[in-house]
N, C-alpha and C positions, 0 to 999 in steps of 0.2 A: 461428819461435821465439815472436813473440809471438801467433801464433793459437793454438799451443798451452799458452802462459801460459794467456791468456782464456780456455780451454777449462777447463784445471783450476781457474780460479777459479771457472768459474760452476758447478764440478761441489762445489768447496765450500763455493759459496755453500748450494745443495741441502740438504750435508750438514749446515749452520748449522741447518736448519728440524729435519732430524731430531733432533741432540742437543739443540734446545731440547722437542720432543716427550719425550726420554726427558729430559730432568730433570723436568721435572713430572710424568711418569711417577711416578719415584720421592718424591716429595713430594704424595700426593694432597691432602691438604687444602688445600695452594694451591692445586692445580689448582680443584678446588671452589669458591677463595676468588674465582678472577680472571673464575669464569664470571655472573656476577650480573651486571656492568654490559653483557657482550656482547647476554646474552640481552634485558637491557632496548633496546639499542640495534636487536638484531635484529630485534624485535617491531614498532619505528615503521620501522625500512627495510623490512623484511618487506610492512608495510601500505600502504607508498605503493605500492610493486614491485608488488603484490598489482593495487591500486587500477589502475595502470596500464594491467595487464595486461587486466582487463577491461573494461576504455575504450578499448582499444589501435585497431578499427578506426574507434571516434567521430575519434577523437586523431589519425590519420593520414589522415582523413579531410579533417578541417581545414586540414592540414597544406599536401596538393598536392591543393585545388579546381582547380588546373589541367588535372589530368586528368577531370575531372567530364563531358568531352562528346569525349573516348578509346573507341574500342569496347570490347567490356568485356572480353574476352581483355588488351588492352593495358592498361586501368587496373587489372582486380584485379594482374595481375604486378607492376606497378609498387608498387599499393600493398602487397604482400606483401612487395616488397624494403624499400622507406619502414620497415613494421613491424619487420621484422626490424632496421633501421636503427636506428630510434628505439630499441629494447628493448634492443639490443646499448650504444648508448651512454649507456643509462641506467643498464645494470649496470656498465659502465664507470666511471661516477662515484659508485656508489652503492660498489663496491669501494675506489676511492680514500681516498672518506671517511668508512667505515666506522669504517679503523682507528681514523683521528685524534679523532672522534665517539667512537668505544669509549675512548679512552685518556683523553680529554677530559672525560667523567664518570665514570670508573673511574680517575682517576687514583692516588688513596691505596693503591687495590686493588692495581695494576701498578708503583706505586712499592715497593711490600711485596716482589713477586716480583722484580722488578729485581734490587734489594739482597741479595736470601736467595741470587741465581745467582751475584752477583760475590763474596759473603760465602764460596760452595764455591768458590768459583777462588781464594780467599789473602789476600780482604778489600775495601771496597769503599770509596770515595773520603766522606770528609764532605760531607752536603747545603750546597748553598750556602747563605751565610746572605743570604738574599732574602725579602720580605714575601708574605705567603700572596698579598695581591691584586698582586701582580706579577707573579707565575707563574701565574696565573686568565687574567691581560689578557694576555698575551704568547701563551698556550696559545690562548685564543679567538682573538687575533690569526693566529698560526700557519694555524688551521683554517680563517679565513677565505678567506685567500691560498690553502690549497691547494686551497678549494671551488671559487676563482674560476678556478684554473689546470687547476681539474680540468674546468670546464665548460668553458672553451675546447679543450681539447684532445675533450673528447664532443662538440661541434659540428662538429668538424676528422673525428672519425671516422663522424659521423653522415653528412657528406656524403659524404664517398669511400666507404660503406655501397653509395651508391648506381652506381657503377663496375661492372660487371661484371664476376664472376669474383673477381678482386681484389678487390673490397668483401667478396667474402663466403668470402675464404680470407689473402690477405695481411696487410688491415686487423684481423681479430681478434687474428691473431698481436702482431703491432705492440702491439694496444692491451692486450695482457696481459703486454708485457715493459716499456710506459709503467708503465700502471697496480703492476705490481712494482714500478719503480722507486720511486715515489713512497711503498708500500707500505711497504716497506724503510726508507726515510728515515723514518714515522712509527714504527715496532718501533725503532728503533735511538736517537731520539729523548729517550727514559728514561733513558737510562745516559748520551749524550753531553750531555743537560743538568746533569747530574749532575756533570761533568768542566767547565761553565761553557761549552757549544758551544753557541751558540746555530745558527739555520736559517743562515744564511746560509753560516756556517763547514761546517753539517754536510753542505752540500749540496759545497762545494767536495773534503771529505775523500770523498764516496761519488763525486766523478769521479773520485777517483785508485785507487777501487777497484773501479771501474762494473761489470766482471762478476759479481763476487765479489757487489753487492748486489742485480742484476739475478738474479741464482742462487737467492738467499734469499726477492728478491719476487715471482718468476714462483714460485716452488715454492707459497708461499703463497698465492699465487692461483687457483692449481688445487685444493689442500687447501679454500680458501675456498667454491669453488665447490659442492662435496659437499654435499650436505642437512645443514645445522646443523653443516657443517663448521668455518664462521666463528666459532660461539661455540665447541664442545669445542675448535679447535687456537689458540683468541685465548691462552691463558693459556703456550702451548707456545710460540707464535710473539713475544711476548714475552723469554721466554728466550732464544730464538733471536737477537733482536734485541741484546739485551744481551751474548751472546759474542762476536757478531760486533765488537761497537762496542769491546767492552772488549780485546779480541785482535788486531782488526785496522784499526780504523779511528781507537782512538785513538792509536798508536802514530804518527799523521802529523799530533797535534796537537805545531805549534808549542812549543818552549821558553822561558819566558819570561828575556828577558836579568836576567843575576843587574844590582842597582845600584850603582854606581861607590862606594865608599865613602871619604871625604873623610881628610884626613890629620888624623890623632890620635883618630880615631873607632875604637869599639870592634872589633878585626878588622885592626885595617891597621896594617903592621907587623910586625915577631919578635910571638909571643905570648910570655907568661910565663905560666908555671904557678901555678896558683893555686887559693887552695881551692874554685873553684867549676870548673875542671878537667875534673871527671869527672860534675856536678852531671845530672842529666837534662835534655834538652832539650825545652822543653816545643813542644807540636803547633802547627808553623807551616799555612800554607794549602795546599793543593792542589797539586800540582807535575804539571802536564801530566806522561803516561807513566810516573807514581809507580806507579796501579792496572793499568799492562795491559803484559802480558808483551810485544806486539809480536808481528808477525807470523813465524809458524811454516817455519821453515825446513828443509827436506830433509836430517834426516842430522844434525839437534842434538838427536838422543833424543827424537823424536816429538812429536805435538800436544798442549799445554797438557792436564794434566787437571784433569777434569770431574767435577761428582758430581751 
């Protein structure tokens, strides 16, 4: 039962990537609007990538001087797997923190599309009221911690690269359902900061739905992979990002307890009626689960719609 829970989750995590494709489908001028920071981000990942690639036998060369006095059947092999090593866990990390880099200067961009996908789902939570340079530090903060978790894990893949067989069929796999993973956490990032989740929480809410965002960040990563895949689907995968968070991931943020209201204080007690009775209430804060329908059930008239 639960392998094939996990199965259908990771089959709608998938579906999360396509219906954020077709929303900006139908809204091109965002689409247009979200590709401007991608392509600048693409351009310096593009160049390093580039850079490396044709340094790549200097670079690996450096690397294992130990084989320098290997006959030479033995050391070019070696260093052909090294290279394929190295390159493999550099696209590895360049994927991880593409997104968060992309989202990191294109913020105002992807904060725009955010809000326009939750605004067609029935309306979208009020910005926190936080100081622009706190979401600057926090956002850099963020990136930083993933660059450094993302490099540990490329050094972890770089060496088992060198395994046979399994370096150069297990380990890819692995490192494009990491690399998802983490993928995912930065897409979904937008909308749950927006609901006051910060990392730590948001990492807690995508174990409780790990297929579901493994689904969404392995898809994205194979779309990424595509020639200039990563800029056209960055403004789709965005969307993506924000249904899934709004639909299914905030639905497992905590409630916050209502506070104990003292005696004689307005509330506690019979109420009496009064001319302020029916008066409008004016806009309290945020209420964890206010914005998001909650996860989609089998047989309660279908999945949230979308536009």
């Amino acid at each position: 039962m639960r392998v094939r829970q996990g199965f259908s989750d990771l089959i709608s995590g998938i579906g999360y990537l396509f219906r954020g494709l077709g929303w900006v489908a139908r809204h091109p001028l965002l689409w247009l609007f979200g590709l401007i920071p991608a392509v600048i981000v693409l351009v310096v990942y593009g160049t390093v990538l580039g850079v490396l690639a044709w340094n790549l036998d200097g670079v690996v060369g450096w690397l294992t001087p130990f084989a320098d006095d290997w006959s030479d059947g033995v050391r070019q092999a070696t260093r052909v797997v090294a290279g394929l090593a190295l390159f493999g866990a550099s696209l590895f990390l360049a994927l991880v923190t593409f997104t968060a880099c992309t989202l990191m200067v294109g913020d105002p961009f992807y904060e725009n599309i955010s809000e326009k996908v939750e605004e067609s789902q029935g309306g979208a939570p009020p910005e926190p009221d936080e100081p622009l340079m706190t979401q600057i530090a926090r956002a850099v903060k963020d990136a930083v911690l993933l660059g450094v978790v993302a490099l540990g894990f490329a050094i972890v893949f770089f060496a088992c690269g060198f395994i046979p067989l399994v370096g150069q069929t297990v380990v890819p796999v692995v490192a494009a359902c990491v690399s998802g993973y983490f993928l995912a956490g930065e897409l979904t990032s937008v909308a749950l900061d927006r609901r006051g989740v910060r990392r730590k929480q948001r990492f807690a809410l995508m174990k409780q739905n790990r297929m579901l965002v493994v689904g969404l960040g392995v898809a994205t990563v194979v779309v990424f992979l595509i020639p200039l895949g990563a800029v056209l689907a960055m403004p789709g995968a965005v969307a993506a990002g924000t249904l899934l968070a709004r639909e299914r991931l905030a639905a497992g943020i905590p409630q916050a307890p209502a506070a104990p209201q003292a005696p004689g204080a307005p509330g506690h007690g019979p109420q009496v009626p009064g001319p302020q009775a029916h008066s409008p209430q004016a806009p309290g804060p945020y209420t964890p689960g206010q914005y998001a329908p909650g996860p989609y059930a089998p047989g309660a008239g279908g999945p949230p719609a979308h536009g």
